[in-house]
PATORGU-665352 format. One line per field, with one value per residue (C-alpha): x, y, z. Coordinates in nm, 2 decimals, padded with zeros to 4 digits, m for minus. Example, Ala and Ser with C-alpha at 12.3 -4.5 7.8 and 13.67 -1.06 7.14 Angstrom:
X [01.23/01.37]
Y [m00.45/m00.11]
Z [00.78/00.71]
This chain:
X [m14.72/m15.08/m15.18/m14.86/m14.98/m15.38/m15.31/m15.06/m15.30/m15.60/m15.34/m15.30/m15.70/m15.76/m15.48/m15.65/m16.01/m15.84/m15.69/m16.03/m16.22/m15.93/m15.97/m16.38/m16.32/m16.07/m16.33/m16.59/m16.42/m16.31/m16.63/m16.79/m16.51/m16.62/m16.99/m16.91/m16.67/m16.92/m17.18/m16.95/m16.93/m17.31/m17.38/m17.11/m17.29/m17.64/m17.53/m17.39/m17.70/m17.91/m17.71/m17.75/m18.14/m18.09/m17.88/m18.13/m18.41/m18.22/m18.20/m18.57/m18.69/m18.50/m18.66/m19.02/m18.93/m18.80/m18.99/m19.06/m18.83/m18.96/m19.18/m19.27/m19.20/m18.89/m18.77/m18.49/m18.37/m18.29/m18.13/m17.94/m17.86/m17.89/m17.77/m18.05/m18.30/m18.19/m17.99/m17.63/m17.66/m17.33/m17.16/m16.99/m16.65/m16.78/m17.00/m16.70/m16.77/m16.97/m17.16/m17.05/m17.12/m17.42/m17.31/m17.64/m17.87/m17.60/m17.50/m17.53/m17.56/m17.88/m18.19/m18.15/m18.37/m18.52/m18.22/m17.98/m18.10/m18.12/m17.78/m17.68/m17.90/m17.68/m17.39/m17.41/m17.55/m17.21/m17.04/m17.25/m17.21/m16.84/m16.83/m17.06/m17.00/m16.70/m16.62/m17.01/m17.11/m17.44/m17.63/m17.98/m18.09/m18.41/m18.72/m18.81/m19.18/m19.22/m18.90/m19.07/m18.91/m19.09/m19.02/m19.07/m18.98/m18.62/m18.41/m18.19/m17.81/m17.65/m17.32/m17.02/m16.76/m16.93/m16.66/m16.70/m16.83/m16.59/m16.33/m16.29/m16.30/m16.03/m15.68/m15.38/m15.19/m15.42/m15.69/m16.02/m16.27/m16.51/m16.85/m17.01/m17.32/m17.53/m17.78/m17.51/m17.56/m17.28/m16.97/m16.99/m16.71/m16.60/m16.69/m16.93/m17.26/m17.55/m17.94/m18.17/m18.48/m18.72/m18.95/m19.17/m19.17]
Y [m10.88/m10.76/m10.97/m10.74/m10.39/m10.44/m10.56/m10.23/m10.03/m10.17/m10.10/m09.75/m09.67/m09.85/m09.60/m09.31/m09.39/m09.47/m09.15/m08.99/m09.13/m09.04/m08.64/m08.66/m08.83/m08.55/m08.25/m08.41/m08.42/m08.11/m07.96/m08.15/m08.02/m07.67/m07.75/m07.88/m07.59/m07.32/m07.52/m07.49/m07.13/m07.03/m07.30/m07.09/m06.76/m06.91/m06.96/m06.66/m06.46/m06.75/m06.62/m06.23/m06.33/m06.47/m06.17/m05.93/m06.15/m06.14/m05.78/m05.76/m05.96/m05.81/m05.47/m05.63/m05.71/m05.40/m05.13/m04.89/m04.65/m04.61/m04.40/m04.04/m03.89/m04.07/m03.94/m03.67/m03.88/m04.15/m03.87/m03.76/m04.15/m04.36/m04.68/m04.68/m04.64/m04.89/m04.66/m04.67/m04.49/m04.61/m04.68/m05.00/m04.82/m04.70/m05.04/m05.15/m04.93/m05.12/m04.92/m04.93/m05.23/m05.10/m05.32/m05.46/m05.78/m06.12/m06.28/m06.03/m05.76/m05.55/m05.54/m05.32/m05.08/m05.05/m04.80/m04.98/m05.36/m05.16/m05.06/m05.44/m05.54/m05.36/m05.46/m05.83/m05.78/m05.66/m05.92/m06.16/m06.02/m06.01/m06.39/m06.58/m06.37/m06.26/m05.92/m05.90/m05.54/m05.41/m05.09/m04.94/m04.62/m04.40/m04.39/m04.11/m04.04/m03.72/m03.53/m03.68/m03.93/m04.25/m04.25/m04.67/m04.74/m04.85/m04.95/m05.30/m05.33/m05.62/m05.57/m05.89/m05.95/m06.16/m06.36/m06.18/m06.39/m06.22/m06.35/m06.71/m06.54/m06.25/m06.20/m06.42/m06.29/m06.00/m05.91/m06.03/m05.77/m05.69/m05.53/m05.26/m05.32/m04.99/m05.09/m05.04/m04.68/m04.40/m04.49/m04.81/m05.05/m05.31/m05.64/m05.59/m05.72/m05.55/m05.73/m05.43/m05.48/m05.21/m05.29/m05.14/m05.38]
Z [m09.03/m09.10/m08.77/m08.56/m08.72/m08.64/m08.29/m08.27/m08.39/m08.10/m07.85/m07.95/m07.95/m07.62/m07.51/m07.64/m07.48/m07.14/m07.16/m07.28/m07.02/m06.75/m06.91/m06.86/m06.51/m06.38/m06.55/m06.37/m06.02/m06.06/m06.09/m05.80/m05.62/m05.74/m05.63/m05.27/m05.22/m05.31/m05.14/m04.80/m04.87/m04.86/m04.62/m04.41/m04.50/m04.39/m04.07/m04.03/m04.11/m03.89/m03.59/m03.69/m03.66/m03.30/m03.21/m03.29/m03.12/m02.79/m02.75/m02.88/m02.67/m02.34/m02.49/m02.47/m02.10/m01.99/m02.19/m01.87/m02.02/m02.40/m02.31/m02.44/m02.11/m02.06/m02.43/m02.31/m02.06/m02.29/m02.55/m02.24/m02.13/m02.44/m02.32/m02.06/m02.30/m02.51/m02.81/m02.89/m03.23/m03.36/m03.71/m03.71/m03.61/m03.28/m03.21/m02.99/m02.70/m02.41/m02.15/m01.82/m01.58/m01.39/m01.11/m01.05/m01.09/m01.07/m00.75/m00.46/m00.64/m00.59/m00.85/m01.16/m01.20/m01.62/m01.70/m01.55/m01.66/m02.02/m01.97/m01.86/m02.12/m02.40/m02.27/m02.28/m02.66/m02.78/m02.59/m02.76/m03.13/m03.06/m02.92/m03.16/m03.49/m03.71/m03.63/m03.47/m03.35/m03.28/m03.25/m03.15/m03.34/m03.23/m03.54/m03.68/m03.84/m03.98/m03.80/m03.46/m03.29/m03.19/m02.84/m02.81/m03.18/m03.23/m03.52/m03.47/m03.67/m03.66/m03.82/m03.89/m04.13/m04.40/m04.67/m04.99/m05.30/m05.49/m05.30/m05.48/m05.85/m05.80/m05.96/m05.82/m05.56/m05.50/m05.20/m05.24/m05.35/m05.04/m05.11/m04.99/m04.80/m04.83/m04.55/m04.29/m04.07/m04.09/m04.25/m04.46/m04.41/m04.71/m04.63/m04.33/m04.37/m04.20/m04.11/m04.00/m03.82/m03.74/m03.41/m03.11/m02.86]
């Protein structure tokens, strides 16, 4: 009888540590679950900003080419024709709009001239934000020093939908919480990320 109750009784605590070790097991899956998941996440976000970086060196660098017009005594013609100039002062609601296809430089099309390359230059920046980022816009502001413009200086915004941190820890059933990303020109749009670069090619 002793011999039945003792063996019951080893039965019952093997039970208990299989289940024990089951409980650690599952806590610990669970949290490298937790740890790949977030590490998906800014893996994700890397990438994104990565591509923001070779967005703004495209246009840079087609600036650096094709910097005939930043000059000071092309200054009101490019305030007259931005996109020529390189400037499309936009907020991220009006970063949509491309210039016009100058009609020049592929196939048998004639040469551009610097406005019109500009122009063609411009355009083919938005098509790329659009095409390799979230949501991607772009836009070219003038620099101002002391209330005078910098007639060759120009600030770069790259602007794309970024997946909000929040968005993993918020209530059930309800929309993530975007952020507000303060470095963004003109009206600020929840949940848009924005890289700024100043340069004077």
């Amino acid at each position: 009888m002793k011999h039945t109750k003792a063996l019951s009784n080893a039965r019952g605590a093997t039970l208990i540590e299989v289940l024990i070790t089951m409980l650690v097991v599952a806590v610990g899956l669970l949290g490298a679950a937790g740890l790949q998941l977030a590490s998906t996440r800014y893996q994700y976000t890397s990438t994104l900003r990565s591509q923001a970086m070779i967005q703004a060196d495209f246009i840079i660098e087609k600036m650096r080419v094709n910097n005939f017009n930043l000059t000071a005594a092309n200054l009101l013609a490019a305030q007259a024709a931005p996109a020529t100039a390189y400037l499309a002062p936009d907020d991220y609601a009006a970063a949509t709009v491309l210039p016009a296809d100058p009609g020049c430089g592929l196939n048998a099309q004639p040469l551009c001239t610097p406005a019109q390359a500009a122009q063609r230059d411009l355009r083919e920046w938005r098509q790329s934000l659009a095409r390799d980022l979230p949501e991607g816009r772009g836009a070219i502001f003038p620099v101002a020093l002391g209330g005078v413009t910098e007639p060759n200086a120009r600030q770069i915004v790259v602007m794309w939908r970024e997946k909000s941190e929040a968005e993993t820890n918020n209530v059930a059933n309800a929309a993530a919480a975007e952020e507000l990303d303060a470095t963004c020109p003109g009206v600020v749009v929840a949940g848009i990320r924005c890289l700024n670069l100043w340069i004077t090619p």
